[in-house]
N, C-alpha and C positions, 0 to 999 in steps of 0.2 A: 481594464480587461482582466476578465478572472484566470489564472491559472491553469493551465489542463491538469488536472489531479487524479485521472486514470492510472489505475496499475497496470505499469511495463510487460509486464507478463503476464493479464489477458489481454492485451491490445495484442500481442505476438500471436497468441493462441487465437485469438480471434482473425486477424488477418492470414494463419496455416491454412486454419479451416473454411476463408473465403479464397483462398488459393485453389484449396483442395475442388473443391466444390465446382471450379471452372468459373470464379467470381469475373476472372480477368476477361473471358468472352468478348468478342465484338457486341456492342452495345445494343440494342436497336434500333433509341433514340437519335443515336450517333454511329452509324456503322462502318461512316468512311473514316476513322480515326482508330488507331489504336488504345487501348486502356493502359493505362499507365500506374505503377504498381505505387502502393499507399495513396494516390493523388486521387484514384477512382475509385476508391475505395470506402467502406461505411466506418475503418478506423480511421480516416480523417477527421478533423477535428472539427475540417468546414466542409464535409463532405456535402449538408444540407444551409449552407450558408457561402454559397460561392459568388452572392452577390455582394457581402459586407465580411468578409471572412478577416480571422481573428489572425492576429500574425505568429508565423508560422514560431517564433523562440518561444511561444507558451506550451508548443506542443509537446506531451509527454518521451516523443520519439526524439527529441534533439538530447536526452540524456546519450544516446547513440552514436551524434554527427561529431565528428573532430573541433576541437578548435576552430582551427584553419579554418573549415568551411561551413560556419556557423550566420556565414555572413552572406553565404550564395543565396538568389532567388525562390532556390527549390530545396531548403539542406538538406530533405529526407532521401536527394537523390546521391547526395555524397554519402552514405555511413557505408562503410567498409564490409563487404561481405565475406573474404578472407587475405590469407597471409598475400598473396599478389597484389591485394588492393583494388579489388575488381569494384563497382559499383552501378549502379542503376545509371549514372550518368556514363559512365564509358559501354557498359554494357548495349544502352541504346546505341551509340555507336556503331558495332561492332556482330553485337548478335542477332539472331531470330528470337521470336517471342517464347519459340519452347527453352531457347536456352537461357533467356532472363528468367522466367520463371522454376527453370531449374535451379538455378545460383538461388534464384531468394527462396525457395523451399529446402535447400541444405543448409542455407545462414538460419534460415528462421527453427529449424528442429536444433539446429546448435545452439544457436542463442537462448532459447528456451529451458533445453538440458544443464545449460552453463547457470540461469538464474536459481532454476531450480536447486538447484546443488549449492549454490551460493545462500539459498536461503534456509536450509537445512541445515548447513552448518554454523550460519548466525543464529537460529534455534538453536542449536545445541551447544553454542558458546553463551549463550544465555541462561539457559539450563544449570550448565556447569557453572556458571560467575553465580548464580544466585545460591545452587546447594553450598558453593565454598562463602559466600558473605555470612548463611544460616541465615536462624530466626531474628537476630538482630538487623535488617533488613526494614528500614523502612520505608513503609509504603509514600508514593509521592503525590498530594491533592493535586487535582488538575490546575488548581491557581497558583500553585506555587513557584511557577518563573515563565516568561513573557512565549513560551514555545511551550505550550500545553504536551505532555506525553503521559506514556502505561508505567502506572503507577509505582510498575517494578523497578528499581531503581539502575538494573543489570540491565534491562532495554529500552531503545533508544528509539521505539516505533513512537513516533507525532500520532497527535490526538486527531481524529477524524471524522463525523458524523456517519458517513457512511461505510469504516471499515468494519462496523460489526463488533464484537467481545464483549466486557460487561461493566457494568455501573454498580458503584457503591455509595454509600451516602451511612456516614460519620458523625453523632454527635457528642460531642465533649462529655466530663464528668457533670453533674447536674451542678457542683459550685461553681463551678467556672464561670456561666454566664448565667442570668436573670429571666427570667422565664419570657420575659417581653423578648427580650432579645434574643434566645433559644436560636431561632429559624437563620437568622443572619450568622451563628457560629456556627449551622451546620457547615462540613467540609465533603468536597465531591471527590472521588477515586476512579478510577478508570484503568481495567487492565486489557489489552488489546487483543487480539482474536487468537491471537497463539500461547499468551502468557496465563491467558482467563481459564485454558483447559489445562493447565499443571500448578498453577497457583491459584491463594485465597486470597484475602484480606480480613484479618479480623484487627481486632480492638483489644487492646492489653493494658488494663490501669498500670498508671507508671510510666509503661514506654510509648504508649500512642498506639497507630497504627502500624500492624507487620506486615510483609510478605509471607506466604506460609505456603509451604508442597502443596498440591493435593495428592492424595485426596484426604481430605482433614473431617475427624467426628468428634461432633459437638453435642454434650449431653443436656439430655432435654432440661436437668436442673442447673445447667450454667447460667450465670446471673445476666439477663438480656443486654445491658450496658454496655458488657465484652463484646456484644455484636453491629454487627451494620443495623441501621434502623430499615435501611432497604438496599438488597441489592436487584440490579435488574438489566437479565439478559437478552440483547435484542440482534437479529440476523441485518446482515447490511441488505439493502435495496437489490432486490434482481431486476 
């Protein structure tokens, strides 16, 4: 069974705005039953497979659920919505639907806030480890160890088909390899969707491949060698 590989933070953003939106509504198909929050949901993961559904520790949202209760039936119904320990499972319990729905609309603008902020500042610890490493910095080919990542040696974002940022494609000095075999020495580069808009990759006889700021200018009579044979920028999947 594959993975859920969605990012935590638009599945949050996505499930605010099916909140917002009055997603939770009595159903029509179903009217005598209540909706039940992530379970009824389009960010389930078997929201559309609830005859063979995937089990639930592949879901994105168990980065969320405690240890402890990683093992329940439902785990999405144990994650913690604050310091009390309120939860989807007690709260059914306990409250009306306006008031679960209000608890998971102030968890989920918090949770949200809190990623966000967390990821800006791992940007900018990134930022800053690369200007302090410099140009001696080099860049990492995708093949070079069994967990594929961006290139940049200061981030630690995994390689992904569908995260978006950019492609490079490196080939050797022309002694190095034989012209037959030219295409098997090229090497692949990869910087991820945040490190692609403030850094380069170029080619430096000598030292190999760099990391480099941008934004970097390159004179039309630099000798081509120095450069990517291709770089190429592609947007992830909407």
């Amino acid at each position: 069974m594959q993975r859920d590989e969605r990012d935590l933070l638009d599945v949050l953003k996505f499930e605010l705005n099916f909140l917002e939106k009055g997603g939770y509504g009595r159903s029509p198909r179903e009217p005598w039953r209540p909706q039940f929050i992530f379970e009824d949901s389009p960010t389930c993961m078997n929201y559309d497979s609830k005859e063979n559904p995937a089990p639930c520790e592949e879901c994105v949202l168990m980065h969320l659920v405690p240890d402890e209760s990683r093992e329940e039936k439902i785990p999405c119904r144990h994650i913690p919505f604050n310091a009390a320990g309120e939860t989807l499972d007690s709260l059914y319990r306990h409250g009306d639907q306006q008031e679960i729905e209000d608890a998971v609309r102030a968890w989920l603008k918090s949770e949200i806030a809190r990623l966000e902020e967390s990821r800006k500042k791992e940007s900018r610890q990134v930022v800053t480890h690369s200007a302090h490493v410099g140009d001696s910095a080099k860049g990492r080919p995708l093949g070079h160890e069994i967990g594929p990542k961006c290139a940049n040696p200061a981030c630690h974002t995994a390689f992904h088909w569908h995260e978006g940022g950019k492609f490079f494609r490196f080939r050797p000095d022309a002694g190095v390899a034989t012209e037959a075999h030219a295409d098997a020495a090229v090497k692949h580069f990869w910087l991820c969707e945040r490190c692609c808009h403030k850094f380069t990759l170029v080619y430096t006889e000598g030292h190999g491949v760099l990391v480099k700021p941008m934004p970097l200018e390159v004179s039309l009579s630099e000798d081509p060698k120095d450069l990517g044979e291709a770089a190429v920028t592609w947007q992830a999947p909407r």
